[in-house]
LUMKOLMI-663096 format. One record per residue: x, y, z of N, C-alpha, C in turn; residue in one letter. Coordinates in steps of 0.1 Angstrom, whole numbers, always signed. Example, Ala and Ser with C-alpha at 12.3 -4.5 7.8 and 13.67 -1.06 7.14 Angstrom:
BEGIN
   n_x   n_y   n_z  ca_x  ca_y  ca_z   c_x   c_y   c_z type
  +132   -57   +78  +123   -45   +78  +132   -33   +78    a
  +128   -22   +71  +137   -11   +71  +129    +0   +79    s
end
This chain:
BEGIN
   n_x   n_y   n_z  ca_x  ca_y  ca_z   c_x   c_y   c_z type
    +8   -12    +0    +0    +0    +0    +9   +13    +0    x
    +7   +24    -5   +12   +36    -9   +10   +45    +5    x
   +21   +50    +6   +25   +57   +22   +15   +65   +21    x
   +12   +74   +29    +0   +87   +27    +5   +98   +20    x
   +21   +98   +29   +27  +111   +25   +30  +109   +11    x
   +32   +95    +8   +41   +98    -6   +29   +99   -18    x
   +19   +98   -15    +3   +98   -22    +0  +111   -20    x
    +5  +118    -9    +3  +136   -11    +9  +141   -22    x
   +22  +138   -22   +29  +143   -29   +29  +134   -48    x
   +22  +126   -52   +19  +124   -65    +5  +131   -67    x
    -6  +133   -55   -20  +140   -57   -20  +151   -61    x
   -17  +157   -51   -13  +174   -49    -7  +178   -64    x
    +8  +173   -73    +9  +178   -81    -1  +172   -93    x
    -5  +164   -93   -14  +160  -103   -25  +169  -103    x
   -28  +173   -94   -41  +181   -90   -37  +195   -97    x
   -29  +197   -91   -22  +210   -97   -18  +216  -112    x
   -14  +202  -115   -10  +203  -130   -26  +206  -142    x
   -36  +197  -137   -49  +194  -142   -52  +207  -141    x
   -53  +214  -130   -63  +230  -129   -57  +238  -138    x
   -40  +236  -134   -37  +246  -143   -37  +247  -160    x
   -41  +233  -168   -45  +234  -180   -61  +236  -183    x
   -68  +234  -175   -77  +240  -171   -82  +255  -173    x
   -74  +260  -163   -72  +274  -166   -67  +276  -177    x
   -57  +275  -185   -51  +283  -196   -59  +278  -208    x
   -67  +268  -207   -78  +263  -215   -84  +277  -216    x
   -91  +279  -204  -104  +289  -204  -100  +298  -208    x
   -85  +303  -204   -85  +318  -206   -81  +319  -223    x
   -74  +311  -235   -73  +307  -246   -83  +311  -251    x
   -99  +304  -245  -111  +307  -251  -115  +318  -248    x
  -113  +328  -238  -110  +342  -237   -99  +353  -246    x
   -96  +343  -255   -85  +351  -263   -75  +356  -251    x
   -70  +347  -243   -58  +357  -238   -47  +352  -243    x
   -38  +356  -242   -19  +349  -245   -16  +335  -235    x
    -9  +325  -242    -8  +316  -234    +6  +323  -227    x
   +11  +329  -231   +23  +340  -224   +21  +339  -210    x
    +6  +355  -215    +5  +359  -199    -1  +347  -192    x
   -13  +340  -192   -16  +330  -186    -4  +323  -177    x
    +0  +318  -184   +16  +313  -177   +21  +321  -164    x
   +23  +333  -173   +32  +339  -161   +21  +345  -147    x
   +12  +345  -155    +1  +347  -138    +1  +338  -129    x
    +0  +320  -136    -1  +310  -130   +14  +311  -121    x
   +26  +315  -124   +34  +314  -117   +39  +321  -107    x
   +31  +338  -111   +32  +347  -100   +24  +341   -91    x
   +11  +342   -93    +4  +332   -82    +8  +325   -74    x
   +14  +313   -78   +19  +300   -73   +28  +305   -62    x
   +37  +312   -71   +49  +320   -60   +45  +329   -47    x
   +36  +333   -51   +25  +344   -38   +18  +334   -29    x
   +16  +319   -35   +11  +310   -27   +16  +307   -19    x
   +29  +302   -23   +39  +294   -14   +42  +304    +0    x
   +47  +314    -6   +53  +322    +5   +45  +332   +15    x
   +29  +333    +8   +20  +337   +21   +14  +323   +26    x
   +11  +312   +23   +12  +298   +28   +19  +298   +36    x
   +32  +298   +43   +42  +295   +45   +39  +305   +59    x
   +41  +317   +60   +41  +328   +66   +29  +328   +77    x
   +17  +324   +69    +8  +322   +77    +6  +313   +83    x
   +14  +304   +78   +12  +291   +91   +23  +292   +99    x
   +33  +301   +93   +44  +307  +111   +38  +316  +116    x
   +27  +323  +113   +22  +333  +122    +8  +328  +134    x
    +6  +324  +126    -9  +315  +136    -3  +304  +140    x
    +8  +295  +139   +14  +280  +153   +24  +285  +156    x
   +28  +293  +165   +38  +299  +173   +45  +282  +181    x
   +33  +279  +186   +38  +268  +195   +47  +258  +188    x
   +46  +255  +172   +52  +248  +164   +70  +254  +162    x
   +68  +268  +154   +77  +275  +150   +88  +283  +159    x
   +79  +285  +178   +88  +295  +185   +93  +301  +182    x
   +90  +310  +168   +92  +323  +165  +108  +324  +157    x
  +109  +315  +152  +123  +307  +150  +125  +313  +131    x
  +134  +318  +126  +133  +319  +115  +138  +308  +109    x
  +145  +298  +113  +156  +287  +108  +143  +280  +108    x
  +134  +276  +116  +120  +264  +114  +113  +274  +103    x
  +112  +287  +102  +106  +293   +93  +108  +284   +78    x
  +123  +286   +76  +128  +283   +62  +129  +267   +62    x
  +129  +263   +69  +129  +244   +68  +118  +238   +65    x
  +110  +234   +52  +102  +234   +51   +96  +219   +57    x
  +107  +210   +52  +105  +200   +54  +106  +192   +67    x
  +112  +200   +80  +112  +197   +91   +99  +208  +103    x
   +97  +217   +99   +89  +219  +108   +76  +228  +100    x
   +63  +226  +108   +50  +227  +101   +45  +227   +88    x
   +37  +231   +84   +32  +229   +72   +28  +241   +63    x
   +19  +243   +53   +15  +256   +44    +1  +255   +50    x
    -5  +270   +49   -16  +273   +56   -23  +279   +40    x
   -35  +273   +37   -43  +274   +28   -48  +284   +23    x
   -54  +292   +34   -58  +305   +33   -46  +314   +32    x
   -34  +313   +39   -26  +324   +34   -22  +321   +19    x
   -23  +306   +12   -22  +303    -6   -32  +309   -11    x
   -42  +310    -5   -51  +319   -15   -55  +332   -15    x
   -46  +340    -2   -45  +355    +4   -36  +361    -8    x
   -21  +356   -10    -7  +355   -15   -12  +351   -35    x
   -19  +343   -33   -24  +344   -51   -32  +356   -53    x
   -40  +361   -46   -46  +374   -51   -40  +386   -49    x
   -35  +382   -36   -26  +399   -36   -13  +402   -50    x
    -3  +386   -53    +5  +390   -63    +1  +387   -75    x
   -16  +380   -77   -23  +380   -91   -25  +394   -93    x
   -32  +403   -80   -40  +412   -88   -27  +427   -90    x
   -14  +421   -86    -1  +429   -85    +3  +427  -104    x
    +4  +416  -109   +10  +411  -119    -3  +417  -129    x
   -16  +416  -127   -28  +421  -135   -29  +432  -139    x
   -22  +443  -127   -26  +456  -128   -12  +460  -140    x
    +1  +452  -140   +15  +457  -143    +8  +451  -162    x
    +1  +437  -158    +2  +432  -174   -12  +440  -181    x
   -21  +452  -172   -32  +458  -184   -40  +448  -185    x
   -44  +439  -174   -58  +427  -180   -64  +429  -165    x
   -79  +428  -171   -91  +427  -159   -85  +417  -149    x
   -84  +419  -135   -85  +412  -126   -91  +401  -123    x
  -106  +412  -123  -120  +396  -117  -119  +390  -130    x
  -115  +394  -139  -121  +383  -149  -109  +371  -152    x
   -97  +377  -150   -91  +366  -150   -89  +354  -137    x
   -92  +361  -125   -91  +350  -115  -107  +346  -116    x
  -117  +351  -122  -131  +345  -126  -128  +326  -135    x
  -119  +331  -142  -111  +318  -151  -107  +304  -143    x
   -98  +314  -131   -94  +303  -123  -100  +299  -110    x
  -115  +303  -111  -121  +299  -103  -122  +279  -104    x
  -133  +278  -114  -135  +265  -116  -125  +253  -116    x
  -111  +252  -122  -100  +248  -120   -94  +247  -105    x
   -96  +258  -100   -95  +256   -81  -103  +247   -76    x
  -119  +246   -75  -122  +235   -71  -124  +224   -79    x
  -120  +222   -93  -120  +209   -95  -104  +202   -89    x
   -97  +209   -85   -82  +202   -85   -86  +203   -63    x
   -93  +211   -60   -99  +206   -46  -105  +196   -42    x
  -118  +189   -55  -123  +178   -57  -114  +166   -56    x
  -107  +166   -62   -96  +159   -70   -88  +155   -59    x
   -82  +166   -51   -79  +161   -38   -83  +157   -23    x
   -98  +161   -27  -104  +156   -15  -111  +137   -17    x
  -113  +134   -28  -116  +123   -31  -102  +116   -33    x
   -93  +119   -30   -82  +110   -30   -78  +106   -16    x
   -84  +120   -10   -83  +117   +11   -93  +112   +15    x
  -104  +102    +7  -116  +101    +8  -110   +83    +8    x
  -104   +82    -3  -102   +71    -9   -87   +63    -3    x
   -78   +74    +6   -68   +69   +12   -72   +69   +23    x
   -81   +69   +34   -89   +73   +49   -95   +58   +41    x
  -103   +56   +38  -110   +41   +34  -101   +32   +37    x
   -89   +29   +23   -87   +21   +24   -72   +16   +40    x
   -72   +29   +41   -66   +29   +60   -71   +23   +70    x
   -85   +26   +66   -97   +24   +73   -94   +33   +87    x
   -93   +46   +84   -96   +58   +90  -108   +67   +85    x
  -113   +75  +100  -127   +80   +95  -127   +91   +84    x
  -134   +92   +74  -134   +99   +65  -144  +111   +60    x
  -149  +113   +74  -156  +125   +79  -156  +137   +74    x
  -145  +145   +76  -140  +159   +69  -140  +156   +58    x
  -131  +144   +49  -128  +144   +31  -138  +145   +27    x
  -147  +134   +36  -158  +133   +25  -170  +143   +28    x
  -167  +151   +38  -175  +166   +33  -169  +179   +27    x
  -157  +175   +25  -152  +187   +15  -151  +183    +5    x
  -155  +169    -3  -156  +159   -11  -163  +167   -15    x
  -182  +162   -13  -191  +168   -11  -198  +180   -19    x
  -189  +187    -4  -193  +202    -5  -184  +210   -22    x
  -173  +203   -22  -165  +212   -34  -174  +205   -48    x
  -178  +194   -46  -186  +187   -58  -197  +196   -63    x
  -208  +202   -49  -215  +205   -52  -213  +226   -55    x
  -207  +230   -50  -197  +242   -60  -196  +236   -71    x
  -189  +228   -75  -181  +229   -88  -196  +225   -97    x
  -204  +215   -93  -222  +218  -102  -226  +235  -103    x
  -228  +241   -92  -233  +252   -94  -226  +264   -99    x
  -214  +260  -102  -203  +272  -112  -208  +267  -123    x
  -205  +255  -127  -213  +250  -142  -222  +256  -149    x
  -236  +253  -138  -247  +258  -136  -251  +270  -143    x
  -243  +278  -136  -243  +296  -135  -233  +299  -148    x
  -223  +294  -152  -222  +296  -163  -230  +297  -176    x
  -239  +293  -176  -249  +290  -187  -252  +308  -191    x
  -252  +313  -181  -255  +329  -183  -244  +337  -179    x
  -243  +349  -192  -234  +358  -188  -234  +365  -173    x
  -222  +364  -169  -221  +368  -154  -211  +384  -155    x
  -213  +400  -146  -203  +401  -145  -188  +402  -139    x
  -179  +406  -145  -166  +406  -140  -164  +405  -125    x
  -158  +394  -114  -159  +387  -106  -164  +382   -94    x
  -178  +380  -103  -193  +371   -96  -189  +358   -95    x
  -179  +346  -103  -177  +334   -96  -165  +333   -92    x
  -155  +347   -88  -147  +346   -80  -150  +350   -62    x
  -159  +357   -62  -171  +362   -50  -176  +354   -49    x
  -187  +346   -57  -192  +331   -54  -176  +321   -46    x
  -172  +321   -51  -162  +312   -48  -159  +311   -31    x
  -152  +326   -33  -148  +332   -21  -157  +334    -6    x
  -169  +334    -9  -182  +333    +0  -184  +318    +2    x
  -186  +309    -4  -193  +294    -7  -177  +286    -2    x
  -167  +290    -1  -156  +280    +7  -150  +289   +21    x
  -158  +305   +23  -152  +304   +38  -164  +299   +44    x
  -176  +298   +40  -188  +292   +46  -187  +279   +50    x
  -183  +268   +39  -178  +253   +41  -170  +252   +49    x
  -159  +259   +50  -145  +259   +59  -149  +259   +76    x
  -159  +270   +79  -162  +274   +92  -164  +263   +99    x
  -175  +253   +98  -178  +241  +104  -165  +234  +112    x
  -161  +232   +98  -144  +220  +108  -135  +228  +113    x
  -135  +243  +109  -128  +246  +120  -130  +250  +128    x
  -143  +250  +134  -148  +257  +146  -148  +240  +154    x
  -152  +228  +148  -142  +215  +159  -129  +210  +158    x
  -124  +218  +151  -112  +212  +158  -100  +224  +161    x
  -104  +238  +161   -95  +249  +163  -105  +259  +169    x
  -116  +260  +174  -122  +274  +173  -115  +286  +170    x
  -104  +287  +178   -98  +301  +174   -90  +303  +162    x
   -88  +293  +153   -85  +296  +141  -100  +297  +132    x
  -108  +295  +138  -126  +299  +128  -130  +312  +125    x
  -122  +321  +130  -122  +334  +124  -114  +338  +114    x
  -105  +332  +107   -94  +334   +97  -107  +336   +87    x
  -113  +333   +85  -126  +327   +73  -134  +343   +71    x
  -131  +350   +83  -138  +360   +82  -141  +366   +75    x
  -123  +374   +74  -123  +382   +60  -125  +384   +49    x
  -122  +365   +45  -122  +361   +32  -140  +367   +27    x
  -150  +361   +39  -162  +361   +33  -169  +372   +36    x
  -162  +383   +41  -167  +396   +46  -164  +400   +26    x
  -149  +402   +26  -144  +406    +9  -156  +399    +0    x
  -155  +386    +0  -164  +380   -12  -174  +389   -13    x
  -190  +387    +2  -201  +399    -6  -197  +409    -7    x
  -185  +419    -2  -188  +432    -2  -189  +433   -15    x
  -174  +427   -22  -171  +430   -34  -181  +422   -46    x
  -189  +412   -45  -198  +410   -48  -210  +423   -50    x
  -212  +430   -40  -220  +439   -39  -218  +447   -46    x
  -209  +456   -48  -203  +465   -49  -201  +462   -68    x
  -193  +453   -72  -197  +448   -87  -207  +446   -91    x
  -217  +442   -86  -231  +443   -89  -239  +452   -89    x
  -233  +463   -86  -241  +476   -86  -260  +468   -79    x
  -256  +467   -68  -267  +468   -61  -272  +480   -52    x
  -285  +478   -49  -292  +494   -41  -297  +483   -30    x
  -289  +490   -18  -296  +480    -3  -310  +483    -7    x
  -315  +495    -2  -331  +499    -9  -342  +487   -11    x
  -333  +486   -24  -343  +478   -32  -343  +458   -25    x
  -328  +455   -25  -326  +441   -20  -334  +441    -4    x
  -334  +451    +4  -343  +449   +14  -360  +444   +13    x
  -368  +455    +1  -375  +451    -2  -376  +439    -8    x
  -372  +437   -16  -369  +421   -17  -371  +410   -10    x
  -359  +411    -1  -362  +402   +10  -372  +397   +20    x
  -379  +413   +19  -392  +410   +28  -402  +406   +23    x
  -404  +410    +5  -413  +398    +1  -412  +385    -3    x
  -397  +382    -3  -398  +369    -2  -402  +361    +8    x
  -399  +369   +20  -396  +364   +34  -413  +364   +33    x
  -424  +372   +30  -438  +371   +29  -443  +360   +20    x
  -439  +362   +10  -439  +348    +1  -440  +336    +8    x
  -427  +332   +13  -429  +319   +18  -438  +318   +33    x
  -442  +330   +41  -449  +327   +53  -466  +326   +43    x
  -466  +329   +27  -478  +327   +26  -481  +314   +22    x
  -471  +308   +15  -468  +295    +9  -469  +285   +25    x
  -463  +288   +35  -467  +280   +45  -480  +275   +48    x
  -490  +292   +49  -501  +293   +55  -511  +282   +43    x
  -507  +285   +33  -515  +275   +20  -512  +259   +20    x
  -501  +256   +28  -497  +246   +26  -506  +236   +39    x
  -505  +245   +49  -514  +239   +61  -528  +242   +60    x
  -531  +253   +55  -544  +250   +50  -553  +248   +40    x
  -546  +246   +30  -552  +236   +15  -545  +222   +10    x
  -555  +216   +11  -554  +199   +12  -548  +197    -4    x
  -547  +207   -15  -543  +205   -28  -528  +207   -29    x
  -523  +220   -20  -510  +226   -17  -505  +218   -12    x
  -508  +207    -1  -503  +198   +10  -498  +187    +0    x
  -509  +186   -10  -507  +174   -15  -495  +176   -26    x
  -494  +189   -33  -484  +192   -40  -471  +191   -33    x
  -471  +195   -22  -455  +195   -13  -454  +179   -13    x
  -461  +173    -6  -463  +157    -4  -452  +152   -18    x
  -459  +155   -26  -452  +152   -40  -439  +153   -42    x
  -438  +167   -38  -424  +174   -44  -413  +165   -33    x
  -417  +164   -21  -410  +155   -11  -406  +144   -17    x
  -414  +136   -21  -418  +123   -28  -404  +115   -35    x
  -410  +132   -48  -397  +130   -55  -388  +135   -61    x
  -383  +142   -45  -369  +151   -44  -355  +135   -49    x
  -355  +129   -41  -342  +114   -44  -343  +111   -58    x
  -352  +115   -66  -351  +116   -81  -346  +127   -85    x
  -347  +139   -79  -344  +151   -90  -331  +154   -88    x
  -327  +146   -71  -313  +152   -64  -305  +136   -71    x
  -305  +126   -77  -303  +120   -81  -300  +122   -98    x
  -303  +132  -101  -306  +131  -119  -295  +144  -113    x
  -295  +154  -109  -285  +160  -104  -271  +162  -103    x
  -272  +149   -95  -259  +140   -91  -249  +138  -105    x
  -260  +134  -113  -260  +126  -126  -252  +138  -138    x
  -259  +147  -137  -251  +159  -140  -241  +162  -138    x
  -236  +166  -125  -230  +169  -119  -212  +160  -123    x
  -217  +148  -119  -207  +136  -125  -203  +141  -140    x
  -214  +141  -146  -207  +146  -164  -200  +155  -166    x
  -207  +164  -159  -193  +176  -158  -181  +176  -153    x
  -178  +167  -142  -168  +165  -137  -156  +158  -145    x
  -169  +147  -151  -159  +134  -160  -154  +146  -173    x
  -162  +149  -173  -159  +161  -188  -150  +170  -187    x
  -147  +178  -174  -134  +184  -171  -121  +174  -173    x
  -124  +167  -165  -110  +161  -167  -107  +158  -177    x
  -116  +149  -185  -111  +145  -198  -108  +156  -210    x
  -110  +165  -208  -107  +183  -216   -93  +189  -208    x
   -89  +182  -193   -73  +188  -190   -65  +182  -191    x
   -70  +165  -199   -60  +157  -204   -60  +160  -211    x
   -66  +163  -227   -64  +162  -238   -57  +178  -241    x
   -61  +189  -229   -51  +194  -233   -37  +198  -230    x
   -34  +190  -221   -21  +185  -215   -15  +174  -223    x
   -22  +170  -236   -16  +164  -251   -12  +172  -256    x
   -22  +182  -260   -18  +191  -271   -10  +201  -270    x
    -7  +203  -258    +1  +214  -253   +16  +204  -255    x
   +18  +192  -249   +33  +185  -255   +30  +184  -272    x
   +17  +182  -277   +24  +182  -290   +26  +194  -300    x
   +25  +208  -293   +30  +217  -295   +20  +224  -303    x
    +7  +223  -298    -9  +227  -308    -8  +240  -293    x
   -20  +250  -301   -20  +264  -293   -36  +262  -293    x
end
């Protein structure tokens, strides 16, 4: 059987390699340069590592003792911290974006989808090495799950023009939300790192959507009326009862045919970052 660690280390870059043809897929069909693409992917990576790195000497003191030599050793003391990889890609993406003259949201909009399929990708491998350990597989298989069910509703939502960094806000909202749970059991005081992330997503969400509080208030209270009227109909018309009855019925069909979806897209990514991880060795643009 395959060590765990040494199965991190064949996942993780396989995972890595896949998003990133992924990405230069999308952005290609965006007419961008496989140039720049490249070199974003690298600035990135590089802003990864080294706010990754930083952030996890700044939040496990008890690991690091404040030590710069455990700082730089990577391989003997702690680990990369996630959120500082995805703090360190936007701060020196949107550093390299502004120097290369290309929209921001719209290029890390690109690299949205590619992020969580290559998160898929490695949570179903911790899903699938916890099994055959026969360790509990609890967390994988709800970030399994949960990144499955993102990566359907980016799909989804692509069907319609969106604008400039609505499924990078999505993104950013919908994984400090997932994240909060496990870390509030097994760190509470690291459950606030999440904050920021999903404070930024809606503002800036907001704010690119040229929204009017105004009006979304309104909104909400007729929705919020809506459904206390839809209640009131439901308990008191035996036709409405019977319609919910239904819908209950046959939800395991529609969240089933779903599933079903969901799977094709998935199978269909991959098989579109193989082929073009051919074409790119056989030297096709």
């Amino acid at each position: 059987m395959i060590d765990p660690s040494v199965a991190k280390l064949i996942v993780v870059p396989i995972a890595i390699l896949l998003a990133s043809f992924l990405f230069w897929r999308a952005g290609r069909r965006e007419l961008f340069e496989s140039s720049l693409l490249f070199d974003f992917l690298i600035v990135s990576f590089i802003g990864s590592l080294i706010f990754a790195r930083v952030f996890d000497f700044l939040l496990f003191p008890d690991i690091y003792h404040w030590s710069l030599k455990r700082l730089i050793f990577v391989n003997l003391y702690g680990s990369f911290n996630l959120w500082g990889a995805l703090l360190g890609a936007i701060i020196l993406g949107q550093i390299y974006a502004k120097l290369a003259k290309v929209n921001f949201w719209q290029i890390f909009d690109l690299g949205v989808a590619p992020i969580v399929f290559a998160a898929i990708f490695i949570s179903a491998s911790q899903v699938i090495d916890n099994f055959l350990l026969k360790r509990e597989i609890g967390f994988s298989l709800y970030y399994f799950i949960c990144y499955f069910l993102i990566f359907w509703f980016l799909k989804r939502l692509e069907s319609k023009k969106r604008h400039h960094g609505f499924f990078f806000c999505f993104f950013l909202t919908l994984v400090s939300i997932l994240n909060f749970l496990p870390l509030v059991l097994k760190d509470l005081g690291q459950s606030f790192i999440v904050a920021p992330f999903f404070i930024f997503g809606v503002v800036a969400w907001y704010r690119l959507a040229k929204r009017k509080v105004r009006a979304d208030l309104k909104m909400i209270v007729a929705v919020c009326l809506l459904i206390l009227l839809k209640t009131q109909r439901i308990l008191t018309s035996v036709r409405e009862a019977d319609s919910f009855s239904r819908s209950i019925v046959l939800s395991p069909l529609v969240l089933a045919k779903s599933l079903a979806v969901g799977v094709k897209l998935l199978g269909r990514e991959i098989i579109f970052s193989l082929w073009g991880l051919v074409e790119v060795f056989r030297g096709r643009k």
